[in-house]
N, C-alpha and C positions, 0 to 999 in steps of 0.2 A: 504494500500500500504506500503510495505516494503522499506523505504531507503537502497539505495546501492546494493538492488539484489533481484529478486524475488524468491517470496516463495519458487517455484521450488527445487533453491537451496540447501536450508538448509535441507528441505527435506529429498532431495537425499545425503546429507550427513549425515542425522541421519541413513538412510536406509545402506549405506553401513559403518557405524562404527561398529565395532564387538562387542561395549560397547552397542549399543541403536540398532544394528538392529532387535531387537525382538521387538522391542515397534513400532505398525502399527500407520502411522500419519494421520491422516487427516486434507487436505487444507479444507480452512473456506476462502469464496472470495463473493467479492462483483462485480466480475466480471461475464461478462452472458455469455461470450463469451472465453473459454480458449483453448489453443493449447492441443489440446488431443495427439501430440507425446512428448510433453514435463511433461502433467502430466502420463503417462505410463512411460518414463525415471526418473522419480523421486522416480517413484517404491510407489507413496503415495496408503495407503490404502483406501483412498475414499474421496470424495467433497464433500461439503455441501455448498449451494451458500447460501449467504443473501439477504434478512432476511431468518432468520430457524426458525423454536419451536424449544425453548428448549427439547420437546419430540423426537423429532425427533432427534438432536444430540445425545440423552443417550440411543436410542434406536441402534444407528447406533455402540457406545461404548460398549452395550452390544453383538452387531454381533461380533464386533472383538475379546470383553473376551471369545466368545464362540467361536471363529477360525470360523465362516460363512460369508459367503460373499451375503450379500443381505436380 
């Protein structure tokens, strides 16, 4: 849990800076439960709830070096 604002946020501000919006984010949450119109407004490139593998996040780092979704 993020103090002072959720993750959403920052997010959506790395996505619309013209310095960082090439770099896709992806939220990491221990939540099971998220508003799916606020992570599509965040514009983040993908979720990973916890716990993960670690396989799994570097795989999902490798979809986005490659520009795939999925």
């Amino acid at each position: 849990m993020m103090p002072q604002m959720h993750g959403y946020e920052p997010c959506r501000r790395l996505t619309q800076d013209p310095q960082t919006a090439g770099i896709p984010v992806v939220l990491l949450t221990a939540r099971k439960r998220l508003d799916e119109a606020q992570i599509e407004s965040s514009l983040a490139a993908g979720v990973l709830f916890k716990p993960f593998e670690p396989d799994e996040l570097a795989a999902r780092i490798r979809q986005l070096c490659r520009g795939t979704d999925g």
